[in-house]
Structure formats: structure tokens, C-alpha cells
N, C-alpha and C positions, 0 to 999 in steps of 0.2 A: 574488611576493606570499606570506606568511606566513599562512596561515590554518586556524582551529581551529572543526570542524564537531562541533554536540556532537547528541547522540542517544543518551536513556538505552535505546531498545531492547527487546528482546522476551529474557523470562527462558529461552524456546526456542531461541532463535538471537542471531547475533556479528554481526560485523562484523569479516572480509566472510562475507557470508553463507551459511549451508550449505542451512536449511531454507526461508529465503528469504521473509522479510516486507517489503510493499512501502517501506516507511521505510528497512528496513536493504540493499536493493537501491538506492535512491534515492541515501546519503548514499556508497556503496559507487562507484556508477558516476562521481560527480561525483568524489571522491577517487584515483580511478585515472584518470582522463582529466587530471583537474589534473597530477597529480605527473609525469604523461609531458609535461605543456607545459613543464615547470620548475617547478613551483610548491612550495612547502612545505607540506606539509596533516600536520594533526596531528585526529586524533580521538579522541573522551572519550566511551566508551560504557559500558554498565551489564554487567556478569559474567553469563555465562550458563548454563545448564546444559553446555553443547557446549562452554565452552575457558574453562578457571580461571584462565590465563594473563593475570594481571593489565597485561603491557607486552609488544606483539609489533611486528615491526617486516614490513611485508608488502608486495610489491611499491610500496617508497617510500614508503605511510604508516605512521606512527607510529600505534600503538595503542594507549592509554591504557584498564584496564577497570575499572568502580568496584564495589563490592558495593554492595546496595540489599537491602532486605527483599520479600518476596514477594506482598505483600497488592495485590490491584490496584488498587484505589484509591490507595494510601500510597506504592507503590512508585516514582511519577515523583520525589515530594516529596522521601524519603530522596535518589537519587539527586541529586536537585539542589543537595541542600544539603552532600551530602559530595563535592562535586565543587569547591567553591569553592576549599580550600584547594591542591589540585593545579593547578586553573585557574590561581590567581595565579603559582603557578609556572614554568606552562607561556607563560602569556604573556610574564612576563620573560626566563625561557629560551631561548624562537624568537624573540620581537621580534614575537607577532603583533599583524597589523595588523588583523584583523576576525575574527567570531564569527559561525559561521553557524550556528543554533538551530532546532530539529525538535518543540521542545515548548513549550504555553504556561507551563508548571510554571516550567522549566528556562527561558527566555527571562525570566518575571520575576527570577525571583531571583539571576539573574546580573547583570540590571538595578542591583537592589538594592544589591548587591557591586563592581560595576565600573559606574558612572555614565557615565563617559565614552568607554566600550568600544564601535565601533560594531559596532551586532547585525541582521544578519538572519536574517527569522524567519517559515520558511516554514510554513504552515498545512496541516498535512493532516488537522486536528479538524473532526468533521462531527456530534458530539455537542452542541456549546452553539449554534452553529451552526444546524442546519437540525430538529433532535429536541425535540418537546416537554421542557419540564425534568423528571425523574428517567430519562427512557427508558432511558437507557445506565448507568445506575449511582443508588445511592441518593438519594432526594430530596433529605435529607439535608445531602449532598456538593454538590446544584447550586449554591446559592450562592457556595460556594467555590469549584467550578469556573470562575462567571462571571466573579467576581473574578480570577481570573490568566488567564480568555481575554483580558478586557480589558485587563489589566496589559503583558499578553505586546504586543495591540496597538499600544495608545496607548505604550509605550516605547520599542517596536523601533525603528531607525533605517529600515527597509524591509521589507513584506511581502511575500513570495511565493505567490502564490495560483497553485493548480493547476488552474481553472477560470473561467472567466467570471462564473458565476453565484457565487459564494464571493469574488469579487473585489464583487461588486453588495454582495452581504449585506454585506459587512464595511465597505463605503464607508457605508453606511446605520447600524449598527453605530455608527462611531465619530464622525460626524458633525465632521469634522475641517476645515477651511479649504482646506490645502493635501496632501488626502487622497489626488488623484489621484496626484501627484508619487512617494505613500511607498511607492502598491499598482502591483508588476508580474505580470503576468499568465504566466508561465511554466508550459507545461505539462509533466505528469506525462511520463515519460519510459521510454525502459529500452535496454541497453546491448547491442545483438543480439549481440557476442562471448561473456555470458555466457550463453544458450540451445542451445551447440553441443555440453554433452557430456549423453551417453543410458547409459541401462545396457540393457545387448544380453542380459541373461539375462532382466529384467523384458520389453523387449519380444519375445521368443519365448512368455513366459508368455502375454501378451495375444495375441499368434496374429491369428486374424482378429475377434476378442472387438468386437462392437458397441457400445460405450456413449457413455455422455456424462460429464462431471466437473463437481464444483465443487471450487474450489481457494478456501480462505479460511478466518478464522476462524470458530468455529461459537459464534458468538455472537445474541443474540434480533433485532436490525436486518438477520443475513442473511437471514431468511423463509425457513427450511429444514425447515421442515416444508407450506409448502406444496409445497415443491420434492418432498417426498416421496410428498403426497398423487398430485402429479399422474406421479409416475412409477406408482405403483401402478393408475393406470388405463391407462396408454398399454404397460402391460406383459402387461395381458391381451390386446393387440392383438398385439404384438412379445415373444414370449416369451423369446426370445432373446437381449432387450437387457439390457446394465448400465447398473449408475450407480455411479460413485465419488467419496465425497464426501471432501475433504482436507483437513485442516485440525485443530488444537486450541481446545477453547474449554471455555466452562462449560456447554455444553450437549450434548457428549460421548455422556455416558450416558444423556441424555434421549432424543437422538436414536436412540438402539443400542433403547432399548426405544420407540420407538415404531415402527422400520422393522417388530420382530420383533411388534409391533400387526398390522401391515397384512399380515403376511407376505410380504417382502421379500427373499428370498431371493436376485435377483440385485443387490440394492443393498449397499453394502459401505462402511462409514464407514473408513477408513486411519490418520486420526489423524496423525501427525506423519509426514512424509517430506522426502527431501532433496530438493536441487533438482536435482539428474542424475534422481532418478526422476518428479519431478513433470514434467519437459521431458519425459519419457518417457511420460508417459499424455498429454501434452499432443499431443505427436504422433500420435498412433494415435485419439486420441479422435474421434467423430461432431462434437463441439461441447461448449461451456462455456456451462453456465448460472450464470448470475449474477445471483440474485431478489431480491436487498435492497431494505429498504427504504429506508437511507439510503447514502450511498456520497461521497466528496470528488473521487477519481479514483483509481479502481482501477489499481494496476499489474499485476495478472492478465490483465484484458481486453485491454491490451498486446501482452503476450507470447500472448491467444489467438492474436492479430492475426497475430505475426510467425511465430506454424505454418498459416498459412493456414486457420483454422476459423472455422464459423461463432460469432457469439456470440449466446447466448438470455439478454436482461438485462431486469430494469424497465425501465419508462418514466418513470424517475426524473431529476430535472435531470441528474447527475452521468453516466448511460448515455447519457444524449440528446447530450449534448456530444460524442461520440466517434462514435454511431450514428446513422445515418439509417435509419430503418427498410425492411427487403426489399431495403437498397441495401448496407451496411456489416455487418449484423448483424439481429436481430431482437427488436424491442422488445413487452410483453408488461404489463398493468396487474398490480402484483403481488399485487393480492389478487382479480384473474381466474383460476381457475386451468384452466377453459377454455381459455382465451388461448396459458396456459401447453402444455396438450396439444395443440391447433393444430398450434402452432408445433413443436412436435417431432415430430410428426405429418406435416407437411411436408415438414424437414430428411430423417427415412426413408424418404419418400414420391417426392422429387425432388432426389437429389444429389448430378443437375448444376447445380443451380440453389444450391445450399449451398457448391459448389466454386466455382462464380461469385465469392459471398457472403463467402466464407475471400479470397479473391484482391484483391477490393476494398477489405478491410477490411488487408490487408497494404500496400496502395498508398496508403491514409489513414499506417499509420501510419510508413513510409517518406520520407514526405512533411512529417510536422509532429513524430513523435512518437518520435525516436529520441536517442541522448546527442549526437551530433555537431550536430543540427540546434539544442537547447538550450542546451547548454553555454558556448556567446559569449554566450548573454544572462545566462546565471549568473553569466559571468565580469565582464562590464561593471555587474551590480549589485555587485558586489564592489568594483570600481572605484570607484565612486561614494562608497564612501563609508570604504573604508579608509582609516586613517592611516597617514602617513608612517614608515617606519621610523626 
């Protein structure tokens, strides 16, 4: 089969990925599993900081990279609309026979330009979705954005939902006849071959160093300042502990001045890192906290899974899905921040009981949530609705 997975991508990181966002990991693992079945996979991604190289050709996929402007808001929209004229290329080109789509921008307006293209179009937007309207970006902008969640919907030929509950909403949502049929339920995934390389001078630095991580964007729906507050209390107990929080976002510098508020001296913001180092504090870490308020299906909590750590997440639809509390992980109200100290309070306190907790949360996701267990259902939606060469 001939097929063209598009993802305009994060201006930090490529495809495949170095810094490792969970989209560009996503379309990454699906694209290198195909192409070792036989498959033809062609990808159209947005230019990033990390590789200028507008055409690479990388264990089997084609890599197409577009320029796009930088503004977050504007930046899916450029993308998608300077993508069309190479699109038509590329399809006549390969002969492809399906369009697998990672945005709702980028899904309509492809719509738009190729009517008869079948598209699917997986969903990992948790902004129009499950956020009051402006939460994640200006008020302004919601209406707009409604309009191509909807668009991206109602046009797609099938939807890929990465949870249950986003599978509900979206059935509710589009209020469609024969809804069930378009919405498949596939979850969130991650590709264990790529969590095997470490950098061995980063871990001699950490030594026997205590801490805990978050790994993600530092954006206002991850609730990282309460994650601050409650380390600032639970440090007067454990002096000795760190925190390292990972990630870029627009909240950066907020963050940096309000750790050096609290007097934070063993908490340590890193800002952009690769993904050999980021496996690399994943490993040696106590546990991942993951405080958000909103979430679709984190691919971090994943990969905490598959270094056997505990996870310290909300008790948010999106956490709940993956965790069963005291049994898989540790669930936590995120505007408890009590709750919050408890529970790490515990993990230092007992563990064996957190090494339990790492183990069984490895054997969930060994079970339902690895590329080989997904990837036949990704492929038979593809089935369904490609056309003929």
C-alpha cells in the first residue's frame, strides 16, 4: 500500500525524531514498522529547528519538510496550505492510495483540495475537545478553531481516537447516523526498540542523585506550578531530593522565576533535551509526575511504563484510562496538592511497593500498548478505505 502520513510537527523537533514529541514519535513508529512490512510511506512534515533538509530519505521513508512561520497559532495553517501544491505531487508520484492526517488544520484543508482523497484522521487535540473555549490559546482564535475541529471530523473518511472517552465526546460531537462505523478506538502506542540508547556520561552525573521528572511541554494545562509548590514542601522533609522538569514552552521563564520564589535550589528546569538523555533520567528517576489538567493520551506515561517507574499523574479521564490507582501508578486530584505530597511521600517512604507499582504498569503496557500490538489495527483502517492503485 502507498501511503502519505502528514504531520506539520513541532518547530523543536523532525521526523524522526531527536527531542521527541509524542506526535512526531507516534507517526515515526507507524512509518518504520510499515516500510519494514513492504509498504510505501511517504511523510510531509513542517522544517524544524534540528534538520533544514527539506528531502531525506531515512530507513525507507521519504521525507518531505515544508517551511511554515513560527507564530503558534498561524503556524499549522501556513503549513497546510503550503503543503497542497507538493501533496498533489506526491500523490501522483507514488500512486498514493490514503492520507493519514495528525491535524485538524491540515485534515480540513486537504479535504478541501483533494475531495476524493481517502483521509484518516487521528485525533490527539484535547484543546476544543475537553478545555473551556480560549483555555489553550486566544478567545479570539476558538471559533476558528471549532470550525476545522469540526471540518477535520465531519470530512474525514475515519477517525482515530486514542482513548475511549475522546472516542464518547466526539460521537456526541458530531451527532452522525452512522458514527460508530467512522470512529476506531486505537490506542496511544510507543515503539520499545526506540528507548534502548542512554548517554553513559549523563548517567555517572546523576550517580545515585534521588529525584523525580516531568517530561513535557511547559505549557499553562500542564499545572506545573503546582507541581512546584508541592515539591517545595516535600523537600523540607527529603533534602536530598531533586526535580527535573523537561520540556519547552511559553512558560519557560515563568517557571525559572518562580522555582528561584520558592527557593528551589534542588529543582532544575532543562529545557529542550534529546531523547538518549531524556531515556536517560527516565531510567534512574524515582518516578514521573504528570499533573495536567488536560491530557488526550500522553506518550510519556508510556515510555514511564516501559522503565518500570512509578507514575504520579491526575485523575484526569485521559490518566485514568491507563492507571488504576495504587495498582498501575498513582493518581492524585490536580488541584489537591496534598494529594500530591502523599503520594511522593509514599513512593520515598516505601520502594518496594513503587517497584511493585513500575512492574505492573510495565505488564499494562506490554499488553495493550506497544507498536506491534496496534499496528494491524492501523493497518486494516487503512485497508478500509484505500483506493485502488
Amino acid at each position: 500500500m502507498n501511503i502519505c502520513i502528514v504531520s506539520s510537527g513541532s518547530i523543536y523537533d523532525l521526523i524522526p525524531p531527536i527531542y521527541g514529541g509524542g506526535i512526531q514519535n507516534y507517526i515515526f513508529s507507524i512509518s518504520k514498522c510499515l516500510v519494514a512490512k513492504g509498504h510505501k510511506i511517504i511523510v510531509i512534515s513542517g522544517l524544524s529547528y534540528s534538520n533544514l533538509k527539506q528531502y531525506e530519505k531515512i530507513q525507507g521513508i521519504e521525507i518531505y519538510r515544508i517551511k511554515k512561520i513560527r507564530n503558534k497559532s498561524l503556524s499549522t495553517l501556513s503549513f497546510s496550505l503550503n503543503i497542497i501544491k507538493i501533496l498533489k505531487e506526491i500523490i501522483r508520484k507514488y500512486k498514493i492510495q490514503v492520507i493519514h492526517t495528525n491535524s485538524r488544520v491540515s485534515t480540513s484543508i486537504i479535504r478541501l483540495f483533494f475531495p476524493n482523497m481517502p483521509i484518516i484522521f487521528t485525533e490527539h487535540n484535547w484543546d476544543i475537545l475537553i478545555a473551556p473555549p480560549g483555555y489553550n490559546a486566544p478567545s479570539i482564535f476558538y471559533p476558528l478553531m471549532l470550525i476545522f475541529e469540526l471540518m477535520a471530523l465531519k470530512f474525514s473518511n475515519s477517525i482515530v481516537c486514542l482513548t475511549k472517552f475522546s472516542c464518547a465526546i466526539i460521537k456526541n460531537l458530531l451527532w452522525e447516523k452512522n458514527i460508530k462505523k467512522k470512529i476506531h478506538h486505537i490506542p496511544n502506542f510507543i515503539d520499545l526498540t526506540l528507548l534502548n540508547k542512554y548517554n553513559k556520561e549523563l548517567e555517572k552525573k546523576l550517580g545515585d542523585k534521588k529525584f523525580f521528572i516531568y517530561i513535557g511541554r511547559l505549557e499553562i494545562e500542564k499545572n506545573l506550578f503546582t507541581l512546584l509548590r508541592a515539591f517545595s514542601y516535600i523537600i523540607k522533609e527529603k533534602p536530598d531530593l531533586n526535580l527535573y522538569i523537561i520540556g519547552l514552552g511559553p512558560l519557560f521563564n515563568k517557571l525559572i522565576k518562580f522555582k528561584e520564589e520558592l527557593k528551589l535550589k534542588n529543582c532544575k528546569i532543562l529545557g529542550k533535551i534529546t531523547n538518549k538523555d531524556k531515556y536517560t533520567y527516565l531510567k534512574n528517576c524515582k518516578g514521573l509526575i504528570l499533573p495536567s489538567f488536560y491530557e488526550i493520551m500522553p506518550t510519556v506515561l508510556l515510555e514511564a511504563f516501559a522503565f518500570k517507574k512509578p507514575v504520579i499523574a491526575s485523575s484526569i479521564p485521559a490518566n485514568k484510562s491507563l492507571i488504576n490507582d495504587n495498582s498501575t501508578g498513582y493518581l492524585f486530584d490536580p488541584n489537591n496538592i496534598e494529594q500530591l505530597i502523599n503520594i511522593l511521600r509514599n513512593i520515598l517512604n516505601n520502594e518496594s511497593k513503587s517497584n511493585i507499582i513500575g512492574e505492573n504498569g510495565y505488564k499494562i503496557l506490554k499488553n495493550k500498548f506497544i507498536l506491534n500490538t496496534q499496528i494491524k489495527n492501523i493497518l486494516q483502517v487503512y485497508r478500509n478505505y484505500a483506493r485502488k492503485k
